[in-house]
VEXDREN-2710 file (C-alpha; in Angstrom, 1 decimal):
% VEXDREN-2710
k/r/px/py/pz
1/UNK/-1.2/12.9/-11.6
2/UNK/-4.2/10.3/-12.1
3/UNK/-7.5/10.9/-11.9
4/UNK/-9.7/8.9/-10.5
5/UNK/-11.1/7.3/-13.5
6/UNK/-7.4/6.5/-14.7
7/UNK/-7.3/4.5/-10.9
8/UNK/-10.9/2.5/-11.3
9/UNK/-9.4/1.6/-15.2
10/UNK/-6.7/-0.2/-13.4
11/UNK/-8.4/-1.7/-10.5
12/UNK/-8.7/-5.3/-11.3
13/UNK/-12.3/-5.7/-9.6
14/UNK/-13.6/-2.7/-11.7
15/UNK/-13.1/-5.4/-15.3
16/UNK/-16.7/-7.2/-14.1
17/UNK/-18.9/-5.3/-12.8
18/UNK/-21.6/-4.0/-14.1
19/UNK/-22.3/-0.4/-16.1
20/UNK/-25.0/0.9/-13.1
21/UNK/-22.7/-0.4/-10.5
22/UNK/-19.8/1.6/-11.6
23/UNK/-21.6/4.4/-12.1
24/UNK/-22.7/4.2/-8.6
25/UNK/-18.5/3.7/-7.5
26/UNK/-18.0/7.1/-9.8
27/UNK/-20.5/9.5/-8.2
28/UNK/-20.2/8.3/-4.8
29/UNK/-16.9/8.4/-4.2
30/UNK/-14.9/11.5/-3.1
31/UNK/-11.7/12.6/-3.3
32/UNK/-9.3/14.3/-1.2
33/UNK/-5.7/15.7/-0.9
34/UNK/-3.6/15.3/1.4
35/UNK/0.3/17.5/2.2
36/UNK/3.5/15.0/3.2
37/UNK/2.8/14.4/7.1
38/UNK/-0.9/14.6/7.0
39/UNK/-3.3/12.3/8.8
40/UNK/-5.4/10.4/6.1
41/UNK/-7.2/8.5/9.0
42/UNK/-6.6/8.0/12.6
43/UNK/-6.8/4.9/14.8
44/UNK/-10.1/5.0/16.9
45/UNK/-11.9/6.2/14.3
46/UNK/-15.1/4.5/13.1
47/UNK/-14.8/2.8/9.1
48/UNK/-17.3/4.2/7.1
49/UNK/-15.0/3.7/3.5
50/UNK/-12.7/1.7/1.7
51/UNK/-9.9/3.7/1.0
52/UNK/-7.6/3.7/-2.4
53/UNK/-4.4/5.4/-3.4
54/UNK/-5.1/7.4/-6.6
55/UNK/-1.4/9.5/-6.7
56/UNK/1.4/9.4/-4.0
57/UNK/2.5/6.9/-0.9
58/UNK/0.5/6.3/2.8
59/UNK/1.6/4.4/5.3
60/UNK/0.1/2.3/7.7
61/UNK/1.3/2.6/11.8
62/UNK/0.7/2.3/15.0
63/UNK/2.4/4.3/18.3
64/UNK/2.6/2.7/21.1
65/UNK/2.2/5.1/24.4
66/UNK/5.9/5.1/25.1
67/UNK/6.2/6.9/21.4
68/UNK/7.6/3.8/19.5
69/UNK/6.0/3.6/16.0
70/UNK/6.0/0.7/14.0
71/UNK/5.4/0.9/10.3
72/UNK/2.5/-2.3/9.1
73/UNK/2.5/-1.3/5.3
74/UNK/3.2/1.0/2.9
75/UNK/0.5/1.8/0.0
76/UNK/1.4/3.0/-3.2
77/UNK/-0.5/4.6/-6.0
78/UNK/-3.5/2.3/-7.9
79/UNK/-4.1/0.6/-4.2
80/UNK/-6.9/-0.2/-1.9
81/UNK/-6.7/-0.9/1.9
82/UNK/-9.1/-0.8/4.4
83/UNK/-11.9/-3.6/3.4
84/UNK/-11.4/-5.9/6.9
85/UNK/-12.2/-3.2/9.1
86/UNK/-15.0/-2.5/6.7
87/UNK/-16.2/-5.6/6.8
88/UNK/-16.5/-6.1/10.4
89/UNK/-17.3/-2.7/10.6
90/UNK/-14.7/-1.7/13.2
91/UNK/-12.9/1.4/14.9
92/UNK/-9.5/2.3/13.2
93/UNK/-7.1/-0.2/14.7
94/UNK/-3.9/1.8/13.1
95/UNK/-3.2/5.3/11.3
96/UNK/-2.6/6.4/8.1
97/UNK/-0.5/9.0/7.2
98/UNK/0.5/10.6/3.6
99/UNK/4.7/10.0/3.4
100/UNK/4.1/12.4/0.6
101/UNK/1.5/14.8/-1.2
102/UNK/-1.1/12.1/-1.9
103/UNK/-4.5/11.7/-3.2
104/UNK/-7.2/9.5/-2.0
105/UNK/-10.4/8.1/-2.7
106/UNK/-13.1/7.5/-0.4
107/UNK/-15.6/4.7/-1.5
108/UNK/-18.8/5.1/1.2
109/UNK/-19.5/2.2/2.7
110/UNK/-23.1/1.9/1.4
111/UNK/-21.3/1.6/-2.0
112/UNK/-18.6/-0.9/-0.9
113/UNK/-21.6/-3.2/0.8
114/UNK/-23.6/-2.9/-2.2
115/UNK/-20.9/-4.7/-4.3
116/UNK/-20.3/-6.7/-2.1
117/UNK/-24.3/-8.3/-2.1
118/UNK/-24.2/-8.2/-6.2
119/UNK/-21.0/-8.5/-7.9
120/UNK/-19.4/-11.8/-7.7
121/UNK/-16.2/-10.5/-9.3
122/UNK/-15.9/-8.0/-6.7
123/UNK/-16.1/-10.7/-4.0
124/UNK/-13.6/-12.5/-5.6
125/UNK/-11.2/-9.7/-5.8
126/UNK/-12.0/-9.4/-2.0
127/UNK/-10.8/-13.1/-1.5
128/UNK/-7.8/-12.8/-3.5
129/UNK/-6.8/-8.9/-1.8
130/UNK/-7.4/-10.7/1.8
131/UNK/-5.2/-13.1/1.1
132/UNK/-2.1/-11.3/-0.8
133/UNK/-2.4/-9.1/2.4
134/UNK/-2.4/-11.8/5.3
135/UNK/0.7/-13.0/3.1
136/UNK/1.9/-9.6/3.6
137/UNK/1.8/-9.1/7.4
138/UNK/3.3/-12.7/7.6
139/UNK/6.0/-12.3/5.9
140/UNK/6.9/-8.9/7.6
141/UNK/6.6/-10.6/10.9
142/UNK/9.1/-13.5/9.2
143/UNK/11.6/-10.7/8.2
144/UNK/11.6/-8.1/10.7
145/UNK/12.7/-11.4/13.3
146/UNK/15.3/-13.2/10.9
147/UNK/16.7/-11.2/8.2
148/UNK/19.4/-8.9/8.5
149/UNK/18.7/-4.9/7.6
150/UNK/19.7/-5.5/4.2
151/UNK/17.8/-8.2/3.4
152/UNK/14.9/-6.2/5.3
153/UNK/14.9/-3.0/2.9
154/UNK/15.2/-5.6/0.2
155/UNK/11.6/-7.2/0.9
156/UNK/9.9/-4.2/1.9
157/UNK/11.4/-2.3/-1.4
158/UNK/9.9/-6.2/-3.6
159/UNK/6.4/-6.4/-1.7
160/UNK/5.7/-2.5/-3.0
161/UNK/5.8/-4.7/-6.7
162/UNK/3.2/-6.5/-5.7
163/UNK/0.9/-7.4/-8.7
164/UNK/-2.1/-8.0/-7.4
165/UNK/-2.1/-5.5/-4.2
166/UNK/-0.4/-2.8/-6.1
167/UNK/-1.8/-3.4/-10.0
168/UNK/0.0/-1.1/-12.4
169/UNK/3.1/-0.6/-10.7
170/UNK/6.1/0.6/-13.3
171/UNK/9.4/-1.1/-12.7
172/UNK/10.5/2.3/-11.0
173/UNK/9.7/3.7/-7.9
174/UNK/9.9/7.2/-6.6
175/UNK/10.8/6.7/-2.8
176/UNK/13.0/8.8/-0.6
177/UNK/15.1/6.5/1.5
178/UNK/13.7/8.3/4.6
179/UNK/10.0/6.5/3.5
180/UNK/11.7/3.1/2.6
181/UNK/13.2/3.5/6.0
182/UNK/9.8/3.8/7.5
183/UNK/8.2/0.6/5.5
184/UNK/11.5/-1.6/6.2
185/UNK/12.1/-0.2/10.4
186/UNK/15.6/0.6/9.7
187/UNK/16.7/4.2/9.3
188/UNK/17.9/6.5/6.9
189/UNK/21.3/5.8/7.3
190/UNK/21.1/2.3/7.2
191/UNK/19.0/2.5/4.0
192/UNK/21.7/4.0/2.3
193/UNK/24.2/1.5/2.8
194/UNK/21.4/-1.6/1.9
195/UNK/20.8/0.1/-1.3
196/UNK/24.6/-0.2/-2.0
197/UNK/24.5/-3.0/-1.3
198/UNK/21.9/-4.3/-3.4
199/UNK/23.0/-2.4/-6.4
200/UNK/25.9/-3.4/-6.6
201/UNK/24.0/-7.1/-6.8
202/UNK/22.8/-6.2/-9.4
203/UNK/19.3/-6.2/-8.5
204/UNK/18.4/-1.7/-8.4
205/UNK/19.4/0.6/-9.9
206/UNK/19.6/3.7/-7.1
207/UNK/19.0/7.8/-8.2
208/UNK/17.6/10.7/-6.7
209/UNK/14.5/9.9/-4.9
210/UNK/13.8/7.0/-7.5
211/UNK/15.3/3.3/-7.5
212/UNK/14.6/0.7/-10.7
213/UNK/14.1/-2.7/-9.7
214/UNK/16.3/-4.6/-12.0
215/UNK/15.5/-7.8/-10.8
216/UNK/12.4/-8.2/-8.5
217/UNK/12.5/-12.0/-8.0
218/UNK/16.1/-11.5/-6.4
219/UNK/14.7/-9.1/-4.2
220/UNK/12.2/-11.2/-3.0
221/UNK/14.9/-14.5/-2.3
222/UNK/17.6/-11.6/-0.8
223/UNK/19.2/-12.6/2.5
224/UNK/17.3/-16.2/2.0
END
């Protein structure tokens, strides 16, 4: 499991800033644990911290009053989410729940303002994180309306291997096809039969609970 330290190491805005200000990062910020199931946060309530994945898998969702849930993203290990609804300083406008034993690290927001007024590295990093994750949601919305279930799991199984929103990410993945379900809005079931599927194309490799991406640009182009 990493610690905390092991997560800032490989958090590309951490490379710039200065000694004092990481200092500050390291004795403000707290972190929790969190069983399969558990409410990390909860829509409606106010943002007082960025948020960042230090071990496990949360999702992102919103439930609609009729009880339809709708997945937005899935977060794995060495992330950060969170920073818009810092920013405008917000209510919750979605949940986050732990798909599995996870834990999390709570930056305050007093220490997530204050590098944003002196590190230009860290607003940078903002930018580019803004960006990779408007490219995100758009490209859900593009899938979910014109790709077939197949082609779905394969997108949301390539954007979890995304560089820059997910740094240090290892060629494998431990995911239960229940959770890739979830991320992709397909069932179990039909998870099963996509992973098939794309095995057999050559582009995972499928065990227990754990899939190899053999080739992550053909995931990305699958169904195109």
């Amino acid at each position: 499991m990493r610690s905390l330290d092991e997560m800032l190491a490989l958090s590309p805005w951490t490379q710039d800033i200065a000694p004092a200000q990481m200092e500050r990062v390291r004795s403000t910020t707290v972190v929790r644990e969190f069983e399969a199931g558990a409410y990390v946060c909860r829509r409606g309530e106010r943002v007082n911290a960025w948020i960042g994945v230090i071990d496990g898998l949360v999702k992102l969702t919103c439930l609609a009053p009729s009880g339809k849930s709708v997945t937005l993203a899935g977060i794995t290990a060495g992330s950060w989410f969170g920073e818009g609804s810092v920013l405008k300083g917000e209510l919750r406008k979605y949940d986050v729940v732990a798909l599995r034993g996870s834990q999390i690290a709570f930056m305050p927001e007093a220490t997530f303002r204050g590098l944003l007024d002196t590190s230009l590295a860290f607003n940078r990093f903002l930018l580019m994180q803004l960006n990779e994750r408007l490219g995100q949601f758009i490209g859900m919305v593009e899938h979910d309306r014109l790709l077939d279930p197949d082609a779905r799991v394969a997108r949301a199984l390539a954007g979890l291997f995304n560089p820059f929103l997910y740094p240090g990410s290892e060629p494998q993945i431990q995911i239960s096809q229940e959770e890739l379900g979830y991320l992709a809005g397909t069932s179990r079931q039909r998870v099963n039969q996509a992973l098939h599927v794309l095995e057999k194309a050559g582009l995972v490799k499928v065990d227990y609970s754990l899939i190899t991406v053999v080739d992550l640009e053909g995931l990305r182009s699958f169904g195109a």
